[in-house]
Residue frames relative to the residue before (quaternion, step in Angstrom):
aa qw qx qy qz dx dy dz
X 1.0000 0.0000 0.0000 0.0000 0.00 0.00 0.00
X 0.5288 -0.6701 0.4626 0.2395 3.59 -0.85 1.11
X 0.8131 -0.2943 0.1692 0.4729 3.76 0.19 -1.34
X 0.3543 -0.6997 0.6008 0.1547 3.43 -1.08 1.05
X 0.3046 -0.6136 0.7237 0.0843 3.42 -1.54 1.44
X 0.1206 -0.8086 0.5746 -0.0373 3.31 -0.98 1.75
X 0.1913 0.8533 -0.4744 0.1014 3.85 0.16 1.16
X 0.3564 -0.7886 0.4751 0.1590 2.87 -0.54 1.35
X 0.0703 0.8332 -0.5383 -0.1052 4.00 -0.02 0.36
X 0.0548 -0.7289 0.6808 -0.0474 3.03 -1.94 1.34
X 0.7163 -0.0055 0.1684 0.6771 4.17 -0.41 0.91
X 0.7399 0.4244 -0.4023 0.3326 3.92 -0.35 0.79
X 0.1616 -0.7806 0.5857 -0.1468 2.97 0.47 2.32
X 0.6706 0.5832 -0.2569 0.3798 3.04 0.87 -0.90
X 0.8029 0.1846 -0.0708 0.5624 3.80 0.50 -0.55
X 0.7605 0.4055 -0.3976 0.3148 3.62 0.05 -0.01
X 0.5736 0.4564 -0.4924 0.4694 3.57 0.69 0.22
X 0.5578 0.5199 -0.3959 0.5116 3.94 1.45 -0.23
X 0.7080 0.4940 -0.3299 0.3820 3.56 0.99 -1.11
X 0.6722 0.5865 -0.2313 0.3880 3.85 1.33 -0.63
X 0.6489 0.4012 -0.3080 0.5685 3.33 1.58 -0.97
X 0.5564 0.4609 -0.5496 0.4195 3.85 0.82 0.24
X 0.6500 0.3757 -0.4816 0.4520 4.02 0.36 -0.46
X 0.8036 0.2427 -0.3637 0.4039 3.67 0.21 -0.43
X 0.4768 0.4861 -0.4652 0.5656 3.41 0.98 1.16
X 0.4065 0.6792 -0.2797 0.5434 3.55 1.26 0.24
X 0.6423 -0.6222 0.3833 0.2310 3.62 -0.89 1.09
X 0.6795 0.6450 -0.0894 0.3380 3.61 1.21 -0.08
X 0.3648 -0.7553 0.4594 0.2922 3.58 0.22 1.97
X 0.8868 -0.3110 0.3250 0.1061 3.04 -2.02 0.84
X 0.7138 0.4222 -0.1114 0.5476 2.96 0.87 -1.97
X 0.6849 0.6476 -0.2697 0.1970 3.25 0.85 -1.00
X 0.8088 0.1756 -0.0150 0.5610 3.34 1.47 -0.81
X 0.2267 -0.8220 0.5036 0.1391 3.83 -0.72 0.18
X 0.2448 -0.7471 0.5797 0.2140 4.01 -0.03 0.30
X 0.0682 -0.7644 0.6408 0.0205 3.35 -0.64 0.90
X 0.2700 -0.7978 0.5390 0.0137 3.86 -0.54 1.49
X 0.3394 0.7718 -0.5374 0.0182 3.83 -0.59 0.25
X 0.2875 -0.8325 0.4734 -0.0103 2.93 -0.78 1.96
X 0.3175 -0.7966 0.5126 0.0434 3.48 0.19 1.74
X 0.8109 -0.2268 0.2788 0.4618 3.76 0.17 0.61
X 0.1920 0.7656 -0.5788 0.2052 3.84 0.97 0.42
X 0.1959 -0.7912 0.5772 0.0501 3.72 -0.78 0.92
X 0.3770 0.7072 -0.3812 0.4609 3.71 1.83 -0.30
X 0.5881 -0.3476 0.5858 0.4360 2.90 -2.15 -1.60
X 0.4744 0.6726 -0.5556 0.1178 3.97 1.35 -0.30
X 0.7808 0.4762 -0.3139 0.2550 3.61 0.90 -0.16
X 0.5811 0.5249 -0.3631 0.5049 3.04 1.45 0.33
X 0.1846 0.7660 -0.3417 0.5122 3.46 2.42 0.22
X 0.7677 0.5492 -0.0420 0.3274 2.73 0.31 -2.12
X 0.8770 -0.0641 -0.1233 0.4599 3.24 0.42 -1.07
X 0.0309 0.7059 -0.6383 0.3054 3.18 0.47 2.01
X 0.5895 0.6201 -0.1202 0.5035 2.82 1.29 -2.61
X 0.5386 0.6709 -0.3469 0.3735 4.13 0.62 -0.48
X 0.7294 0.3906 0.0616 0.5582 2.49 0.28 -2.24
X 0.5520 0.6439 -0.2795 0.4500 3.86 0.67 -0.35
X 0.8085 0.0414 0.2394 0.5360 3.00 -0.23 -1.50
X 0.4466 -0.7988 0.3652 0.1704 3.69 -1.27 0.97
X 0.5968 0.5580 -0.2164 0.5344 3.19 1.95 -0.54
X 0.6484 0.4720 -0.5026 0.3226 3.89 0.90 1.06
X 0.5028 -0.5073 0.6450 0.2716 3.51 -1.61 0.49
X 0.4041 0.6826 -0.5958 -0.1256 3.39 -0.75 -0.44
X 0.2197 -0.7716 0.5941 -0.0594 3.52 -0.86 1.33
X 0.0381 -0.8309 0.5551 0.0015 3.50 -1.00 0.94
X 0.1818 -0.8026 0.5654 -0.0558 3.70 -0.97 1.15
X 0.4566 -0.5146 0.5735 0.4447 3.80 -0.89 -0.15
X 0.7286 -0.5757 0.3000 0.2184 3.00 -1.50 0.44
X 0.0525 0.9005 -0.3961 0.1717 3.42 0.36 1.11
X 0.5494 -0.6814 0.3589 0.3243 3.49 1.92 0.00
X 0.7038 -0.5248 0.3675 0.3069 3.79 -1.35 0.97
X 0.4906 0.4927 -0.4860 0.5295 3.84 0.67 -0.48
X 0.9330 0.1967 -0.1325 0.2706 3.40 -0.39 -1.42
X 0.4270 0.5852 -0.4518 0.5206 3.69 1.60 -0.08
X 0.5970 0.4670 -0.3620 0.5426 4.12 0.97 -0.72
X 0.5600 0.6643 -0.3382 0.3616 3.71 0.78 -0.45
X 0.7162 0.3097 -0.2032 0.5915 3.04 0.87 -1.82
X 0.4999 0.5269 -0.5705 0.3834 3.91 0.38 -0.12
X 0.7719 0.4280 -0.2240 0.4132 3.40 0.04 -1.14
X 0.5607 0.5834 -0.3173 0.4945 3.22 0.92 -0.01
X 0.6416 0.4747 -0.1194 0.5906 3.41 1.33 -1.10
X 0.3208 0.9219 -0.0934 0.1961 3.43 0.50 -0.55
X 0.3860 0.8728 -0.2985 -0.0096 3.27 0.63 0.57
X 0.4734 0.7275 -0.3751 0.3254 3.42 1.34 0.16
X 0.7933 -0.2620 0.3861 0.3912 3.68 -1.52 0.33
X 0.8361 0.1416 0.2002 0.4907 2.73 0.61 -2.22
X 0.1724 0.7784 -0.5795 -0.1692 3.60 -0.85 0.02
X 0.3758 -0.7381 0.5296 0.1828 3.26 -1.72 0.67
X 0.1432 -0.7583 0.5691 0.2839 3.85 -0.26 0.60
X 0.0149 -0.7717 0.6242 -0.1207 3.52 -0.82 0.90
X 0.4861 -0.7234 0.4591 0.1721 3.15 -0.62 1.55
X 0.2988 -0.7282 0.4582 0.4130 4.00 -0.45 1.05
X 0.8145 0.2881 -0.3606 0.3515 4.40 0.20 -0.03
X 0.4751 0.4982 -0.4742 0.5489 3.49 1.31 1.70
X 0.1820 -0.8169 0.5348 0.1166 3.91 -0.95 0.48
X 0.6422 -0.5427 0.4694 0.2698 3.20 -1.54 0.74
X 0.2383 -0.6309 0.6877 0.2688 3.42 -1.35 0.15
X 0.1103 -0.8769 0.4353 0.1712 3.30 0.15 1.40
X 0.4044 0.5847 -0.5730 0.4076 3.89 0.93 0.65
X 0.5266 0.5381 -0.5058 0.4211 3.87 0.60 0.05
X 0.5516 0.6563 -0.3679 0.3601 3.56 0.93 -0.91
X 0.6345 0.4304 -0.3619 0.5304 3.95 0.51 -0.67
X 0.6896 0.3176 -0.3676 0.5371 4.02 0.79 -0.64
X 0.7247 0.4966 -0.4079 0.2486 3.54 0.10 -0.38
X 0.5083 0.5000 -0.3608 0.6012 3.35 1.86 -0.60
X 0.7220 0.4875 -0.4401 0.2178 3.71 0.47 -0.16
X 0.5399 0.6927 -0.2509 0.4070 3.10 1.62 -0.61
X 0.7923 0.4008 -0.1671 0.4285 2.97 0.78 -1.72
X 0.6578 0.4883 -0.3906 0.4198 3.85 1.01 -0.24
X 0.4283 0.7589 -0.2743 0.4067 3.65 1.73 -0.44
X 0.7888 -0.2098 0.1873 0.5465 2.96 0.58 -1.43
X 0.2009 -0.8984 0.3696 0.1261 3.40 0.14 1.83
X 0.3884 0.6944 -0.3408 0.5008 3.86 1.48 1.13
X 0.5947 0.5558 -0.3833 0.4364 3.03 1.64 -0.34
X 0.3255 -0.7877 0.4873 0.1900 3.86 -0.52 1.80
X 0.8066 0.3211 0.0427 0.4943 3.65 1.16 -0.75
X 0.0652 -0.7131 0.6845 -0.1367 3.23 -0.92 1.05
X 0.0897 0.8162 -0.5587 0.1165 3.45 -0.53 1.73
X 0.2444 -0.7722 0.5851 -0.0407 3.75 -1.10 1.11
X 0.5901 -0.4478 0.6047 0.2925 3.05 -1.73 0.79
X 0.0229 0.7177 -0.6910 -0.0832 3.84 -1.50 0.23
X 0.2266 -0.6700 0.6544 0.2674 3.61 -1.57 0.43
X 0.4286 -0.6606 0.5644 0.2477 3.48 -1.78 0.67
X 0.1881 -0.7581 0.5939 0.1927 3.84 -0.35 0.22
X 0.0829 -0.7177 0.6914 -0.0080 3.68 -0.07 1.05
X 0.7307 -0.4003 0.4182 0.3619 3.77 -1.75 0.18
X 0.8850 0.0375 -0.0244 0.4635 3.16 0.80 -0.88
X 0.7302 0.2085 -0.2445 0.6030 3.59 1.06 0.44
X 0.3209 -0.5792 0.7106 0.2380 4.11 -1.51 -0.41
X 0.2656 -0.6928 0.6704 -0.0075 3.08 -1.52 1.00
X 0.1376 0.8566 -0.4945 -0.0530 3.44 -0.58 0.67
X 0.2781 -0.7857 0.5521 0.0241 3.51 -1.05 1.92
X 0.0048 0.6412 -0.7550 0.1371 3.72 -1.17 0.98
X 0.1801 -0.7969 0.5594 0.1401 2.96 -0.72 1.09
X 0.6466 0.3318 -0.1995 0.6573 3.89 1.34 -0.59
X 0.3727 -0.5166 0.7422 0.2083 3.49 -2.22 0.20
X 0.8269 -0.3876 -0.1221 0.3888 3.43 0.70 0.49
X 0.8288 -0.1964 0.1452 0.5034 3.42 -0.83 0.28
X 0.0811 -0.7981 0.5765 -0.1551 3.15 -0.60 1.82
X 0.0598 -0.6571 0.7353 0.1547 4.28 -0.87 0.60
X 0.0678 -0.7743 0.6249 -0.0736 3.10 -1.80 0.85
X 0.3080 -0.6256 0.4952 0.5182 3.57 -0.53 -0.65
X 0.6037 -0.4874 0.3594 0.5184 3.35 -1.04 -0.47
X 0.2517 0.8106 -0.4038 0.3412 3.75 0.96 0.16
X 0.8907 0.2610 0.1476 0.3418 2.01 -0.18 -2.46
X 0.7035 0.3598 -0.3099 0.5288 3.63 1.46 0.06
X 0.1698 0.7470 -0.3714 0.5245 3.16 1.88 1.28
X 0.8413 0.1372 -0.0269 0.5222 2.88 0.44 -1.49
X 0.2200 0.7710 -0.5532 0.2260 3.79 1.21 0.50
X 0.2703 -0.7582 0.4093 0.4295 3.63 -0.28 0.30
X 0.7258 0.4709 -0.1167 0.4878 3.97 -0.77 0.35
X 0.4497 0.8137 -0.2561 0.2646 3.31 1.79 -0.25
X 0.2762 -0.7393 0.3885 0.4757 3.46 1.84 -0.13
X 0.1183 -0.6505 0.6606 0.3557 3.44 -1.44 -0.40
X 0.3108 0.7663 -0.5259 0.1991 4.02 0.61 0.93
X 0.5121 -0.6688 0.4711 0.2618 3.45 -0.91 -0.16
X 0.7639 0.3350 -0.3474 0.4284 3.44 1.07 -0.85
X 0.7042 0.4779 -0.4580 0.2570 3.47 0.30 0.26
X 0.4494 0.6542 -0.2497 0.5547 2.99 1.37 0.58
X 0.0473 -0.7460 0.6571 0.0970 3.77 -1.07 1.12
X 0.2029 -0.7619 0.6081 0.0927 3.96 -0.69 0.71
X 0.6328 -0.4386 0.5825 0.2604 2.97 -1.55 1.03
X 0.2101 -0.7571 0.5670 0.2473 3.72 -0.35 0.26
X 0.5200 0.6012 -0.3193 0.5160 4.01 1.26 -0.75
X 0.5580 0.5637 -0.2623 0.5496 3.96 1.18 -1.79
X 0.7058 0.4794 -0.3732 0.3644 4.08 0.63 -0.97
X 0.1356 -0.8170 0.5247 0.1972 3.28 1.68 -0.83
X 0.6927 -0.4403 0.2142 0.5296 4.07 -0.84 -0.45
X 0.0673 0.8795 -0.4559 0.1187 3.82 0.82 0.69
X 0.3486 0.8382 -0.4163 -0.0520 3.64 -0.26 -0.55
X 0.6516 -0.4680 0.3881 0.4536 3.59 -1.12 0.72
X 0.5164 -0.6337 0.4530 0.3558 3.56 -1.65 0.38
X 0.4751 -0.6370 0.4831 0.3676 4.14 -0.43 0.97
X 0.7254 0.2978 -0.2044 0.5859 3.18 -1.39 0.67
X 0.8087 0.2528 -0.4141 0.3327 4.00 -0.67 -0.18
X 0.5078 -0.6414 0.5684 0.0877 3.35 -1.70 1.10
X 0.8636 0.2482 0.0037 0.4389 3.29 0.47 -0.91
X 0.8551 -0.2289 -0.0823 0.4580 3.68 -1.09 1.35
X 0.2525 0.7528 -0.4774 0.3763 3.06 1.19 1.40
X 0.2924 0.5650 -0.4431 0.6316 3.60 1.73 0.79
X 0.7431 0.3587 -0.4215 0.3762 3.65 0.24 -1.41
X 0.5587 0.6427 -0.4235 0.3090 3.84 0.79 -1.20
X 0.6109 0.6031 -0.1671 0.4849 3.60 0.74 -1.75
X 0.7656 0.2971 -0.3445 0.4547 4.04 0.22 -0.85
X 0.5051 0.6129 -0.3958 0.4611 3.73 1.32 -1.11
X 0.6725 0.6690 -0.2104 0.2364 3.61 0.81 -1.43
X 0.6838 0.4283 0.1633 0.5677 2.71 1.53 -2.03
X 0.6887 0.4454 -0.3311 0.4666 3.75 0.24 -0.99
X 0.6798 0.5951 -0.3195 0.2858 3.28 0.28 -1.75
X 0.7540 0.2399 -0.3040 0.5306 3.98 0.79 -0.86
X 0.6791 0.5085 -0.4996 0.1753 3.73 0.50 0.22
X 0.6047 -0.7085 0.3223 0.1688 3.37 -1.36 0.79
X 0.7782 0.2563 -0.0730 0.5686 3.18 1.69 -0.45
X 0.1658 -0.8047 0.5627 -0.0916 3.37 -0.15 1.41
X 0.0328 0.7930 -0.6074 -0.0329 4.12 -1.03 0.70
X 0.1722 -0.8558 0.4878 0.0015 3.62 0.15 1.39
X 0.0008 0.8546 -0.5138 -0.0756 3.60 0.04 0.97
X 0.2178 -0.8129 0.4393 0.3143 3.68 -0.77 -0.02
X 0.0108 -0.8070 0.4956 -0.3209 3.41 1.69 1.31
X 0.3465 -0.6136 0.6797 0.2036 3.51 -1.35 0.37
X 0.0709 -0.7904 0.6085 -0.0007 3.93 -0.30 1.07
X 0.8424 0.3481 0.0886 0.4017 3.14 -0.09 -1.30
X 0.1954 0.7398 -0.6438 0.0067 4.07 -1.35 0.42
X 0.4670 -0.7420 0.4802 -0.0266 2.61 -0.76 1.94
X 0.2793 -0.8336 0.4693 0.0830 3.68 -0.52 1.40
X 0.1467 -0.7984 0.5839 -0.0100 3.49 -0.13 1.26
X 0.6388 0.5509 -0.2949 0.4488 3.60 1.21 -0.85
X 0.4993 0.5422 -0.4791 0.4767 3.92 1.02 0.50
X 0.1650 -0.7271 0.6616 0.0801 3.81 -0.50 1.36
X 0.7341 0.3897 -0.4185 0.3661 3.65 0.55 0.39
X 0.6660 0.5384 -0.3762 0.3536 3.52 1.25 0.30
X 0.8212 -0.3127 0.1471 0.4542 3.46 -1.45 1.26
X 0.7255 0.5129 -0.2687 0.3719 3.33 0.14 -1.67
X 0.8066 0.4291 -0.1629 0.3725 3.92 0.75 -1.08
X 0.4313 0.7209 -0.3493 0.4150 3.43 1.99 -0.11
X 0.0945 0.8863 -0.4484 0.0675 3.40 -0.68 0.73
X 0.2760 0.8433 -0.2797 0.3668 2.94 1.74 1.20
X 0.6918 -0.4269 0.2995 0.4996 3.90 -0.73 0.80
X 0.6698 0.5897 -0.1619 0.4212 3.33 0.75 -1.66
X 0.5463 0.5587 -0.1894 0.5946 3.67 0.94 -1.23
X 0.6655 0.3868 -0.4582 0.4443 3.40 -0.23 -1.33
X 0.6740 0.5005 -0.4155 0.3501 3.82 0.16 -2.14
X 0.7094 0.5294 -0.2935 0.3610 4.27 0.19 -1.48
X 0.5281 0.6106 -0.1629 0.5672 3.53 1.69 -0.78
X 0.7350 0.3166 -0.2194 0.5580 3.44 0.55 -0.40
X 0.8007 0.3664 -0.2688 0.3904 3.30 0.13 -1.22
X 0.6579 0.4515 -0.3609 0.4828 3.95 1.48 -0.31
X 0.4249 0.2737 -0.5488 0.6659 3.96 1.17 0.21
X 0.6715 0.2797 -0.5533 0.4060 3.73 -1.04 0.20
X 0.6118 0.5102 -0.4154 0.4391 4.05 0.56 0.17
X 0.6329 0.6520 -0.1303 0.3967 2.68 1.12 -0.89
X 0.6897 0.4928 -0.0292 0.5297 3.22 0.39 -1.55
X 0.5149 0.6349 -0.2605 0.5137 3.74 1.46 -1.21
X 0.8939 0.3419 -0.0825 0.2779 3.22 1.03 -1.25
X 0.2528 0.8587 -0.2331 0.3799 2.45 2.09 -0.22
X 0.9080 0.0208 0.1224 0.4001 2.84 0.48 -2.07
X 0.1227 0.5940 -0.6427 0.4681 3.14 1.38 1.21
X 0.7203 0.5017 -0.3097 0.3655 4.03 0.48 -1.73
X 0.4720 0.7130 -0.2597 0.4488 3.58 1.68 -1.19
X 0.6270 0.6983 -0.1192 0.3242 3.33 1.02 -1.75
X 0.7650 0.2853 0.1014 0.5684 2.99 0.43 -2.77
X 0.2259 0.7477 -0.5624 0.2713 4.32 1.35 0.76
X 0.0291 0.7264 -0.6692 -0.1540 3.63 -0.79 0.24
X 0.7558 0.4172 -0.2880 0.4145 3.10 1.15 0.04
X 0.7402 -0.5130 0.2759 0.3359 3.18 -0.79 1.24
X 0.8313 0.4444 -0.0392 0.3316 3.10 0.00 -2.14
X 0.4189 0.7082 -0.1874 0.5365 3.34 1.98 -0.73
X 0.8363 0.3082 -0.1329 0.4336 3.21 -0.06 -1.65
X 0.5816 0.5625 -0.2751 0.5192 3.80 1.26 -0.47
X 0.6598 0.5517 -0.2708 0.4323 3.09 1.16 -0.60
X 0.7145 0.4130 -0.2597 0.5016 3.37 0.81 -1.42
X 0.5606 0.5957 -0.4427 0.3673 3.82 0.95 -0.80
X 0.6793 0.3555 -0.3164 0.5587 3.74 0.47 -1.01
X 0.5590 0.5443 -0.4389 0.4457 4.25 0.44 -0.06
X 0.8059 0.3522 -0.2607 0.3982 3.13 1.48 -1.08
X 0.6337 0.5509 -0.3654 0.4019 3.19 1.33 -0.46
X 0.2771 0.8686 -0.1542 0.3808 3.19 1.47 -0.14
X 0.8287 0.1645 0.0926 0.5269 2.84 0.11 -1.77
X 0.5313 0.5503 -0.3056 0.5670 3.69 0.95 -0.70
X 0.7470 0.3454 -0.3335 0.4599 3.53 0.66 -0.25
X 0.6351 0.5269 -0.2717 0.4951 3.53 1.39 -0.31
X 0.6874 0.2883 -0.4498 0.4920 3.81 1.38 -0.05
X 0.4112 0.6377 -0.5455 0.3558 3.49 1.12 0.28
X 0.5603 0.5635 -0.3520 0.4946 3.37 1.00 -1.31
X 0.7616 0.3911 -0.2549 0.4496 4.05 -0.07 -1.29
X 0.6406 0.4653 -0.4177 0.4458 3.67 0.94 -0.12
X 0.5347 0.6569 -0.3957 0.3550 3.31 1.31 -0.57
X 0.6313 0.6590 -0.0795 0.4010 3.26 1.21 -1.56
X 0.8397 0.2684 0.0556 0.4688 2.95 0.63 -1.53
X 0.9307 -0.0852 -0.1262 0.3326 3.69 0.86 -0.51
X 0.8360 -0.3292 0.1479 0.4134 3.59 -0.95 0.08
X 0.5691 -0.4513 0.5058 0.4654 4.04 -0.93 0.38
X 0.4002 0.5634 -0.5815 0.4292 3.99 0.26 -0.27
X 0.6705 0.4619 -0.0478 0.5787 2.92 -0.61 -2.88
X 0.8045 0.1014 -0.3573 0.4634 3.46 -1.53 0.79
X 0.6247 0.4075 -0.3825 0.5454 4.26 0.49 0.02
X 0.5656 0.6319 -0.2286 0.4781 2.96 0.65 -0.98
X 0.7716 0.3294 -0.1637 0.5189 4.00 0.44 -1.90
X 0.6314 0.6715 -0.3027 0.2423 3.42 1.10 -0.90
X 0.5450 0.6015 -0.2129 0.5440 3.15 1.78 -1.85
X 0.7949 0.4538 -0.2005 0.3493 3.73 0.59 -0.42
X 0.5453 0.3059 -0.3590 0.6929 3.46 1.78 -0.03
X 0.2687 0.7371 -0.4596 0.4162 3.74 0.99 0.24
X 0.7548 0.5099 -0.0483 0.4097 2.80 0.38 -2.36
X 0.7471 0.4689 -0.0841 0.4636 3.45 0.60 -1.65
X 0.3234 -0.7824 0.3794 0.3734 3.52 1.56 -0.28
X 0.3266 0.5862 -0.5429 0.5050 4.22 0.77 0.70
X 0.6863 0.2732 -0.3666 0.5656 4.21 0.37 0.28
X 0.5612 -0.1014 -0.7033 0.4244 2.10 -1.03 1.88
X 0.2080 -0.7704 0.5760 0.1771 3.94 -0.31 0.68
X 0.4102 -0.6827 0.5993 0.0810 3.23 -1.19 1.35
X 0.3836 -0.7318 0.4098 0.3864 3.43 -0.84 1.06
X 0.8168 -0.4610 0.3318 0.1011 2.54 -2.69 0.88
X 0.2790 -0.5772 0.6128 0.4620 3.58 0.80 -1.43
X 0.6323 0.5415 -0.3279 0.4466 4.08 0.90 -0.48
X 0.4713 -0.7421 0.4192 0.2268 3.70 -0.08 1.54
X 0.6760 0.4803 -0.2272 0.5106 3.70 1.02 -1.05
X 0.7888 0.3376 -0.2433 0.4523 3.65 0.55 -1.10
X 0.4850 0.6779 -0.3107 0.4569 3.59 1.52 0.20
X 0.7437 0.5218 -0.0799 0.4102 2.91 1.19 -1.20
X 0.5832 0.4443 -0.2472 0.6335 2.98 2.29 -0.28
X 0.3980 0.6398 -0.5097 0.4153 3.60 0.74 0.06
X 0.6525 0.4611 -0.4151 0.4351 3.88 0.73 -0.90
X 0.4827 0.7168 -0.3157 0.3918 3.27 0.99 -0.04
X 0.7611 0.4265 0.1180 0.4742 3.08 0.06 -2.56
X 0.8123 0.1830 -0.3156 0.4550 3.32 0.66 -0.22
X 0.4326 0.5718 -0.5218 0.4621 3.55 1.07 1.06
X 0.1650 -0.7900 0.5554 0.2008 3.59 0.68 0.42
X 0.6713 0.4558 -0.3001 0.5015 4.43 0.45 -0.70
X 0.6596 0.5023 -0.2860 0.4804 3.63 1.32 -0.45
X 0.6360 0.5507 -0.2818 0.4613 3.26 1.07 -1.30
X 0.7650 0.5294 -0.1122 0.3492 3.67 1.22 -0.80
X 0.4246 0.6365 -0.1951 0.6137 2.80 1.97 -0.67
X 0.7839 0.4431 -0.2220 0.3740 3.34 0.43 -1.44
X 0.5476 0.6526 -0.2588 0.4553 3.34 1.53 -0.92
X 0.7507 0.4947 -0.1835 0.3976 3.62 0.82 -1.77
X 0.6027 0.6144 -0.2242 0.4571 3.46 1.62 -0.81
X 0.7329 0.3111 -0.2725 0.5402 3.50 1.25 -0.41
X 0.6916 0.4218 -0.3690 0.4557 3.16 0.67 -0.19
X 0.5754 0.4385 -0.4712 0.5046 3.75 1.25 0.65
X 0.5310 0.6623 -0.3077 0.4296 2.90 1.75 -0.39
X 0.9026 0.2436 -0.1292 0.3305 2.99 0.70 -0.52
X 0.1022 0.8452 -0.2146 0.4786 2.85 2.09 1.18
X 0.6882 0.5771 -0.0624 0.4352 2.52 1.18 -2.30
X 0.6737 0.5282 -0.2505 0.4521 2.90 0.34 -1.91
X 0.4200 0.8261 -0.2889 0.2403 3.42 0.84 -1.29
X 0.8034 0.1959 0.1412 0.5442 2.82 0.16 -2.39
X 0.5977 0.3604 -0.5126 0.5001 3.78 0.76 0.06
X 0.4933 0.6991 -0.4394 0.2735 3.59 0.53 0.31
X 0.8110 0.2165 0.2073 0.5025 2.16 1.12 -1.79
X 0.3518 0.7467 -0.4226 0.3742 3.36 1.69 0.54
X 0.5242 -0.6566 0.4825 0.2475 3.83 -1.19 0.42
X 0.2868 -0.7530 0.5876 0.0738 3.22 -0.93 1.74
């Protein structure tokens, strides 16, 4: 079997019986592919969705778990698995199923190829973004399309060697840029890399019930503490590098990023949360953060690595905005 569609599904009556009849509307014999379905705790209709598409058609998996989140519902896919290739594809985003004739050409060409990368559009409420990371067809290693600039760190636009994944897996239990952990994990040792600038893939911003669009108290806390999993892992991998080019690599990913949830804690939460994250890249040495090579997130480092400033700056707006508060709302 060529490639396995891995969708995790949670609550998305709405899109996923649209997102399934596009792949098997898609250039792409029967035999050739399998849809693998895991319903992480769906409280909707996606599982009775699901096992229409069962009963329907002969080429689906559909597997069902309590809720346990997208890290580990992608687990049990891959685990299940039987294709060459698999694609994780989010069940209330859709394929561009005209990639499907190039993607079967590649991969039957030259069965060494670890990667298969696309262009993707964002669907916002009221506009589309479109990302291409190449002007045309680009080979690499996995390195070196590491450090491509703009390279995403997602999962669906991306087809993996499933052998190239080897016994890898996403961290259980995390929500959030727990795609970025998995490619660092995975890309970095593979040797062949195809970088198309095809449109594959549209990315569904217009779902107010998915992970990404939550922006609750509760959210913020799962947000924080899964980039600190993350990042944890990072540089344990940083750590156990025997290779040079590796370990240089993941350091500037980490210094990076550690400087970018300092930035979103700034935004988003309380002098606690950010003392609290700080003491702990302290610990892990990543505090004081070495700079990035990124002109903008450098430029915030004079910041972030003043730890009495960063706090200062924090305590001032949030009296600041006290104020405002109560002169708003103060009694005339």
């Amino acid at each position: 079997m060529l490639l396995s569609f891995i969708i995790p599904v949670y609550n998305c009556e709405q899109y996923l019986g649209r997102n399934l009849d596009i792949i098997y509307g898609s250039d792409l014999d029967v035999d050739d592919f399998e849809i693998v379905l895991i319903d992480d705790g769906s409280s909707d209709s996606s599982a009775i969705i699901c096992q229409w598409y069962v009963a329907e058609k002969g080429n689906v998996v559909y597997l069902s778990q309590k809720n346990q989140g997208p890290a580990t519902a992608r687990n049990t896919g891959l685990n299940s698995a039987k294709g060459e290739y698999v694609w994780f594809v989010d069940a209330d985003d859709k394929i561009e199923a005209s990639i499907i004739p190039r993607l079967k050409s590649i991969i039957t060409a030259d069965k060494k190829t670890d990667l298969v990368s696309f262009g993707y559009v964002t669907q916002y409420p009221e506009h589309t973004k479109q990302m291409t990371v190449v002007k045309e067809t680009y080979y690499c290693s996995g390195i070196e399309f590491l450090q491509l600039p703009h390279h995403g760190n997602y999962l669906w636009n991306n087809i993996y060697r499933r052998a190239a994944i080897g016994k890898v897996r996403m961290l259980d239990g995390v929500s959030h840029i727990e795609d970025a952990c998995f490619n660092f994990q995975t890309i970095i040792n593979f040797e062949r890399v195809v970088v198309l600038p095809d449109i594959g893939y549209y990315y569904n911003r217009l779902n107010v019930n998915s992970i990404s669009n939550k922006g609750c108290l509760r959210d913020r806390v799962k947000a924080n503490e899964d980039s600190f999993k993350v990042y944890k892992a990072l540089y344990q991998d940083m750590l156990n590098a025997k290779n040079g080019s590796h370990r240089a690599l993941l350091q500037k990913v980490l210094n990076f990023n550690v400087n970018a949830h300092i930035f979103t804690m700034m935004k988003f939460d309380n002098v606690r949360t950010i003392r609290k994250y700080i003491a702990q890249y302290k610990e892990m040495g990543l505090y004081p953060i070495e700079t990035t090579g990124n002109k903008k997130a450098d430029m915030f480092l004079h910041v972030a690595n003043q730890e009495w400033l960063l706090l200062l700056i924090l305590k001032t707006g949030v009296l600041l905005k006290k104020y405002i508060y109560s002169y708003k709302h103060r009694k005339i």
